[in-house]
N, C-alpha and C positions, 0 to 999 in steps of 0.2 A: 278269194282264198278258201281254203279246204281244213278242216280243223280232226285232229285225230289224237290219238295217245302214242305217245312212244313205249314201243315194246323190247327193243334193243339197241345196244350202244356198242360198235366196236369201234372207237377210237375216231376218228371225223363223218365214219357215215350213223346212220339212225335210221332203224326200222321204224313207221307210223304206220300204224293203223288207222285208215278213213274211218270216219265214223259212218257216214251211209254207205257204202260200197263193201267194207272189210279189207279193201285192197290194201295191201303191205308195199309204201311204199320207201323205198330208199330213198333216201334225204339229206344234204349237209345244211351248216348253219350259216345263217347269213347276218353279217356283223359281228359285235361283241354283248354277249351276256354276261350278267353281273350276277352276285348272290350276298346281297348286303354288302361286307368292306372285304369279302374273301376274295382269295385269289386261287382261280378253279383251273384244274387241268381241263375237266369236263364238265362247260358248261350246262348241258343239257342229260338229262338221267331218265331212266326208264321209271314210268308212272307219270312223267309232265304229260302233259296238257296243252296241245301246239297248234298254232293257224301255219299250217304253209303252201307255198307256192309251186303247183304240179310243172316241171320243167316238156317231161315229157311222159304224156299222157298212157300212152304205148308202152314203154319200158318203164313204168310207175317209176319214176325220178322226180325230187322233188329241192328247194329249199322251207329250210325253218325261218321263219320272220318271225313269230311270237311267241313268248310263251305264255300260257293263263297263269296266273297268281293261285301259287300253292298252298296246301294245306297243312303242309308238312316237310320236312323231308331230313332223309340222315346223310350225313355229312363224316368224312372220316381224312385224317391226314394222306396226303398222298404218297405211295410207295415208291415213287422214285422223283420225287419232286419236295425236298424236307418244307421248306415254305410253302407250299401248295397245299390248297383241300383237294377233294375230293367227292363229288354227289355219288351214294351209294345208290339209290333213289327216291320218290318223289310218292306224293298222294298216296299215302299207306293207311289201310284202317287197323293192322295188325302187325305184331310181328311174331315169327316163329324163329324160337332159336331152336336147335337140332344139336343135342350135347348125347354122351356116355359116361357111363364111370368105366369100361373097358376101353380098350383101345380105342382110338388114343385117350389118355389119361385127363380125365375132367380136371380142368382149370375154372377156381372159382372166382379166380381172379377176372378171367376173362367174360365171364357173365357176371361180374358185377360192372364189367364197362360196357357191356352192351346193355344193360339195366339202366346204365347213366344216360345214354344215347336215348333211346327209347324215351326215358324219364322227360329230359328237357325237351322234348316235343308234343309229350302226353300221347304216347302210341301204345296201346294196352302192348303187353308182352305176356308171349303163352310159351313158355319152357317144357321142351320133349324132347326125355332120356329114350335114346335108340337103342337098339341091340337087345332088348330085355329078353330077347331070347338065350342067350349066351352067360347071362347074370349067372355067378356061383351066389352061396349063403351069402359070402363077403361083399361081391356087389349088389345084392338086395338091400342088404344092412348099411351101405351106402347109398344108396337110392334113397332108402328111406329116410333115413338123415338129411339128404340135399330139400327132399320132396316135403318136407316137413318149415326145414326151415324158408321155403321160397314162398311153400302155403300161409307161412304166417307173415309173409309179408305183402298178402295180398297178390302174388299171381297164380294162374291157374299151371301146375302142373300133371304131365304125362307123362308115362309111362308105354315104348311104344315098341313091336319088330317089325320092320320093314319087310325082314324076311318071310317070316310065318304068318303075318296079318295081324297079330293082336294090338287089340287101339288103333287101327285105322280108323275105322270106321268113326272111331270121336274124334279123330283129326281130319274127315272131312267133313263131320257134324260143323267143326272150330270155324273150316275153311267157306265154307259156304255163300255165298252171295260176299262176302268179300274181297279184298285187295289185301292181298298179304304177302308181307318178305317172309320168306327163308333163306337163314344163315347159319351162321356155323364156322369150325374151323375142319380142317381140310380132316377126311375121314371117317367121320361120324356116319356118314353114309347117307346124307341128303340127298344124293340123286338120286340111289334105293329109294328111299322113303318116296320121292315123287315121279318114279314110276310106280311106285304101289299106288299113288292117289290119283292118274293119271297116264293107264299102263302103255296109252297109245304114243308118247311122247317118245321114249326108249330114248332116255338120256344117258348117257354113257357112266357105266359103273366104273371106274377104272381110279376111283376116288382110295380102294386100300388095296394093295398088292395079294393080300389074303383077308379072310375076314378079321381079323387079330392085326393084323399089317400097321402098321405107322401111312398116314395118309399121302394121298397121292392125286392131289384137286385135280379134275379136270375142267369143270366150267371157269372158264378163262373170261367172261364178262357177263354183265346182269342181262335176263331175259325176261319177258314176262308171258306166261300161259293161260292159256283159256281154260277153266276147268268145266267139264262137262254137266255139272251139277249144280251149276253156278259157281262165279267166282274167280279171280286170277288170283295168280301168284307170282312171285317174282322171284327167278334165282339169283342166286350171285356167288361169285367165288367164294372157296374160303378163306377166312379172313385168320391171318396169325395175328396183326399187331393191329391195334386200335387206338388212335389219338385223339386230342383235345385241344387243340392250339385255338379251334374257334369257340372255347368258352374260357370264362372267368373266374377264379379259385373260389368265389363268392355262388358262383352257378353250381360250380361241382357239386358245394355243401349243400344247398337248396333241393337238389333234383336227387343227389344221392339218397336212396327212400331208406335203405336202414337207421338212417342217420335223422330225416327230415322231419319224424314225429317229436322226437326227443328233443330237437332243435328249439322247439318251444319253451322250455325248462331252461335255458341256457342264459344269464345272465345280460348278454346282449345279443342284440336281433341280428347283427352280423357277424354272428360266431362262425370261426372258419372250424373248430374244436382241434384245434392245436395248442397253442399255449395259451388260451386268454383262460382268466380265473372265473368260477362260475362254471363250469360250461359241463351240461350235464351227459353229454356224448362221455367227458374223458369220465365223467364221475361212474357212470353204467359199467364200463372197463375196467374198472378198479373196484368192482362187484361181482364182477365175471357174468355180466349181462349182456354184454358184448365181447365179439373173439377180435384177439389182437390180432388174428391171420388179418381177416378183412379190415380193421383197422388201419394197418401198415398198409394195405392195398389203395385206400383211401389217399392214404400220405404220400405216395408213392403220385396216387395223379393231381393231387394238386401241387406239388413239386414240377410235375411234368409242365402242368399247365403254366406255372410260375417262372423255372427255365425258359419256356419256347418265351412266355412274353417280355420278359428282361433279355432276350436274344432281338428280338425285331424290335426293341427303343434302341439298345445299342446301336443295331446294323440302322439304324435312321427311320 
């Protein structure tokens, strides 16, 4: 057998990459692969790490027979499968999220669940505002609010334009000899961004109707790239909604980092910091140390996580 990486997934076939050859070859799977007790639309994701079997040598056709034991990897409810996960993908040493405070309108909600994600894996997360070419006063003074409070909570942020270049060149300082996703939700202009770090790829911009535009995804499945300077990276569509069905309201609290230092101070060690007494989350709140935006955001996913699991004991 032949061992390589997968570099993309459209739906039963898989791009691998040989590791001595570089040859790309197309591949399906063979049998059934698992991921713990989940139930996967797509068992196999870009970043694994796979022994398989060349069918035909000439037309590089292959099956998957194994996969190596990963090191990582993120996981997300599937979009059209409500019981189902979904592998975004696998063996990541970073992740890149790709937000704005211009169009479309930054959701802080939405990077606190991709903070979660990342969190219970232990995947550093590096946060870069696009468009800063476009910033009026008002979105600087927003930037620097977001960039302030992300900085105190230990991730690195950026400040970047895709369009005119400024801060690239720290984002492929970031990129470097690494394996890194970038995500995002649809618009932000991640595919800009990675033709500016990668101009020979010419991924299709077609992500906002105008620059200002409300977004318009085009990458339709994750890829992963060779960067010339070292390094890959991993696309993936953009993402609107983001679930939790594979963790536990006990996990959320744990890996949620705003929440996780404080957690110590809390009367008991398995504070979900909803109504138990003691509990120095709600106390910081009622000091206005913590915002109730992100608060209720908190409440909001371990509700979620609590629904889906009181739905799968009922349904058996």
């Amino acid at each position: 057998m032949q061992s390589g990486t997968v570099i993309k997934s459209t739906g039963k076939w898989y791009d691998v990459r040989e590791d001595v050859s570089s040859d790309i070859f197309k591949c399906r799977i063979k049998g059934k692969f698992r991921l713990e007790n989940f139930r996967l639309t797509n068992p196999v994701a870009v970043g694994d790490r796979v022994k398989f079997a060349a069918i035909d040598a000439e037309e590089l056709t292959g099956t998957i027979q194994e996969i190596e034991p990963r090191k990582n990897y993120l996981i997300r409810r599937s979009p059209r499968m409500k019981m189902h996960q979904h592998l975004i993908a696998t063996n990541i040493d970073q992740i890149m999220l790709v937000v704005t405070v211009v169009e479309p309108l930054l959701k802080p909600g939405f990077i606190d669940r991709i903070m979660l994600l990342a969190e219970s894996q232990d995947i550093p997360l590096i946060i870069v505002f696009n468009k800063g070419d476009v910033y009026d006063d008002a979105a600087i003074e927003r930037f620097v609010y977001h960039r302030d409070l992300y900085e105190n909570l230990g991730y690195k942020v950026v400040m970047v334009s895709a369009l005119d270049g400024r801060g690239m060149e720290t984002i492929r300082e970031l990129l470097k000899d690494k394996t890194s996703m970038l995500t995002g939700q649809s618009g932000v202009g991640k595919s800009t961004m990675i033709n500016g770090i990668q101009p020979n790829l010419n991924l299709s911009t077609k992500e906002v109707s105008n620059y200002h535009g409300k977004g318009q995804h085009t990458t339709t499945f994750a890829e992963m790239f060779e960067l010339d300077f070292g390094g890959r990276i991993i696309d993936t569509p953009g993402i609107k909604t983001l679930g939790f069905m594979h963790m536990e309201a006990a996990a959320v609290a744990h890996n949620f980092r705003p929440y996780f230092e404080l957690s110590s101070n809390c009367r008991f060690r398995d504070c979900l910091h909803i109504n138990e007494p003691g509990c120095a989350v709600k106390a910081a709140l009622e000091i206005g140390d913590l915002t109730v935006k992100r608060y209720e955001n908190y409440l909001g996913i371990i509700e979620e996580v609590n629904n889906i699991n009181t739905w799968e004991m009922d349904e058996g």
